[in-house]
C-alpha positions in Angstrom: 16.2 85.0 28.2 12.6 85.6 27.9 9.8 84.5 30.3 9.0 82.0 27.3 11.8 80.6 27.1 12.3 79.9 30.9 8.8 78.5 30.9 10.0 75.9 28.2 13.0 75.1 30.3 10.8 74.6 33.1 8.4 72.5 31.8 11.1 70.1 30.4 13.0 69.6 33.3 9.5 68.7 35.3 9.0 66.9 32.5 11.8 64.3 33.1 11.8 65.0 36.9 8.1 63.3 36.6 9.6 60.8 34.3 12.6 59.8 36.5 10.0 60.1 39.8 7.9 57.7 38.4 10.0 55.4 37.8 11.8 55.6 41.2 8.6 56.0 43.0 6.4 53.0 41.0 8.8 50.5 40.4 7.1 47.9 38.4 3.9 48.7 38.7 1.8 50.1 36.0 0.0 53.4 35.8 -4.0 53.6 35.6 -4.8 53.5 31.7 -6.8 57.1 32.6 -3.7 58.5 33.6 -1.6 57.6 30.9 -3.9 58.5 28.6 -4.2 62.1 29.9 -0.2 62.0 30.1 0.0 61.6 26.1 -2.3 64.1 25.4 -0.5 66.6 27.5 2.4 67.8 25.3 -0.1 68.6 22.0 -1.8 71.7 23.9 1.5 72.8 25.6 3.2 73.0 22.5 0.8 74.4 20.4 0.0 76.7 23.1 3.6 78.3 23.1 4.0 78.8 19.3 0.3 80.5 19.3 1.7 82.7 22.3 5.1 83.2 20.2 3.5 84.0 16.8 1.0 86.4 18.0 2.4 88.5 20.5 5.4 91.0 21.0 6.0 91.4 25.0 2.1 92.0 26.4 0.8 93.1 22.8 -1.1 91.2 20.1 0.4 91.5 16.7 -0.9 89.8 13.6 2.3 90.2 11.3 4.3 87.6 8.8 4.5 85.2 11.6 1.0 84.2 11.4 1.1 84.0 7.7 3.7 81.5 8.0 1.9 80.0 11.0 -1.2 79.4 8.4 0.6 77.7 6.0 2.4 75.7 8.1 -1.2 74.5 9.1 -2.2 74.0 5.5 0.4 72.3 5.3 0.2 70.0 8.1 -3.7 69.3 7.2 -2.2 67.8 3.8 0.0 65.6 5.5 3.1 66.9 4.1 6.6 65.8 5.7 8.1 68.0 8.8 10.7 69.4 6.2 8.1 71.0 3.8 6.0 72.4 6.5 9.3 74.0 7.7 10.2 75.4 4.6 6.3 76.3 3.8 6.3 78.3 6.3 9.6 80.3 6.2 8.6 80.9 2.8 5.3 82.4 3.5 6.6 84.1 6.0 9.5 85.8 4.1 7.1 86.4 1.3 4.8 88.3 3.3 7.5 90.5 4.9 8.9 91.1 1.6 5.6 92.6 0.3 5.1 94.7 3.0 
């Protein structure tokens, strides 16, 4: 199991530990707007974050290969608007493409 990988474990079990605490600790009172607000935005970075870490790098080196071909297209694709299933497959393909030419 890679660092990565325990790092996503990690953050999804203090994810629902925070979820479950805050329950538990608040009861029925509501969170500060502010703070729920910074909550949302939270998982956006994170995630994109760890498929920038994954797509580029190889251990402690930076490699530009297929991946980021993919990772483009998949953008591309995303800044069209097009569903989850054709960004998936956009993506593979490019990738698969680009590995296949070289």
């Amino acid at each position: 199991m890679t660092t990565t990988w325990i790092v996503i474990a990690l953050v999804a079990a203090l994810t629902a530990l925070f979820r479950g605490a805050g329950t538990v600790l608040l009861g029925d009172r509501e969170l500060p707007s502010r703070l729920v607000a910074v909550f949302a935005c939270l998982p956006v970075p994170l995630l994109a974050s760890l498929v920038v870490v994954e797509t580029v790098t190889s251990g402690r080196h930076l490699v530009l290969d297929a991946r980021l071909a993919g990772l483009a297209a998949a953008l591309v694709a995303v800044a069209l608007r097009a569903r989850l299933v054709v960004v998936i497959a956009l993506a593979a393909a490019t990738t698969a493409g680009v590995r296949a030419l070289g």
